[in-house]
N, C-alpha and C positions, 0 to 999 in steps of 0.2 A: 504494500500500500504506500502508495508517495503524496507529497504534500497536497499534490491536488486534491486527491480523494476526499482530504480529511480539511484544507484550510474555509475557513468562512467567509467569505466580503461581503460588504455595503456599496454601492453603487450610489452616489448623491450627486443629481445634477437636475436642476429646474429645467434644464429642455430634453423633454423626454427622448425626441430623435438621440439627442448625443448621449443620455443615460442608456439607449439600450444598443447601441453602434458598441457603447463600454463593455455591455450584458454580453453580446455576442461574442464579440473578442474574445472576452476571459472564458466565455464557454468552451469555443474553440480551441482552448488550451486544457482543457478538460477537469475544469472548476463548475461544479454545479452546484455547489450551497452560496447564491449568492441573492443578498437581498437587494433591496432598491429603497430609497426614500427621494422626494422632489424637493426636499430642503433640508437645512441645516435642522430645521429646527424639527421637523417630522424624523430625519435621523437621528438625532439625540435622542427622542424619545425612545424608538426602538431598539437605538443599540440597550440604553440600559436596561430594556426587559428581556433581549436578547442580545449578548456579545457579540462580537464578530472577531476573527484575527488580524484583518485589513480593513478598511477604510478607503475608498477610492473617490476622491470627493472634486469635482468644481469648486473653484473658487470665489467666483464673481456669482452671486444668486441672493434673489430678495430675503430680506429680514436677517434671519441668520443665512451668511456665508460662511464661506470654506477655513476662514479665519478664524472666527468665533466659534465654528465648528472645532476645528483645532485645538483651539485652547478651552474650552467646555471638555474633552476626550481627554485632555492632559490633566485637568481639574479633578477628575473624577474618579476619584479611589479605584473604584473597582474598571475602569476603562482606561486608567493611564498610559498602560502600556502596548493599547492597542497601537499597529502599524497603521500608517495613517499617507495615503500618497494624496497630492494636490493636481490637479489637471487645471491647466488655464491656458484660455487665448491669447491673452495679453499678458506676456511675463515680464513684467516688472518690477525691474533688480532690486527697488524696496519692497515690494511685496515681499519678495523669493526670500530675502534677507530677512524680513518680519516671520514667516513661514520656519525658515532655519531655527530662530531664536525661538519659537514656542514647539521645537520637537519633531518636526514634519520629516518624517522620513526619506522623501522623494519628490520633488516637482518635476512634472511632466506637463512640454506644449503639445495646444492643439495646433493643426490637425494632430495625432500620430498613426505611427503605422502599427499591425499587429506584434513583429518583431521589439519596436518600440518599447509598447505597452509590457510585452511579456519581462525584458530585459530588466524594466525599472520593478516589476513585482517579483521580478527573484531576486533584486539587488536586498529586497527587505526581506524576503520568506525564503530563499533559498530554491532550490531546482526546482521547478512543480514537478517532472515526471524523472 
């Protein structure tokens, strides 16, 4: 059994097209426990009544963002140490650097490729297969 079988992710992105271009992706690499929320604030709720091992979030999204998301995940006892990657269109080196300093494991632009994607989740989880 290898990581994939067994890891968790959240999928957070208010435009549902690019939340599930994400879903597919990582399906394709042969992850299937993977949840979704359309905001920060709809994911915090659910990670804490159910965990996850990753975190795959937008950063730019109404109310709570990828930011606030971030540091809510880092705040939270029991969710601290969840893996936590950042997706954005606009990468903006104070962003990226704000993102650094509150724990973000990974920042990833958009577009990316499936290659991409999978690279920057083994850089945190290690080999999926």
């Amino acid at each position: 059994m290898g990581v994939a079988d067994i890891l968790r992710v959240m999928v957070v992105d208010d435009h549902m097209t690019s939340r599930m271009l994400t879903v597919e992706t990582l399906q394709s690499f042969g992850l299937n426990h993977i949840a979704v929320a359309k905001d920060g604030r709809d994911a915090f709720t659910n990670l804490v009544a159910k965990p996850v091992h990753l975190v795959i979030s937008d950063l730019y999204m109404p109310d709570v963002d990828g930011l606030k998301l971030l540091q809510a995940v880092r705040s939270h006892p029991k969710l601290a140490k969840t893996a936590f990657i950042v997706i954005t269109g606009r990468k903006d080196d104070d962003v990226v650097a704000k993102a650094k300093s509150f724990g973000v494991n990974n920042v990833l632009g958009k577009p990316f490729t499936a290659p991409i994607l999978k690279q920057a989740v083994e850089s945190v989880v290690g080999r999926l297969n």
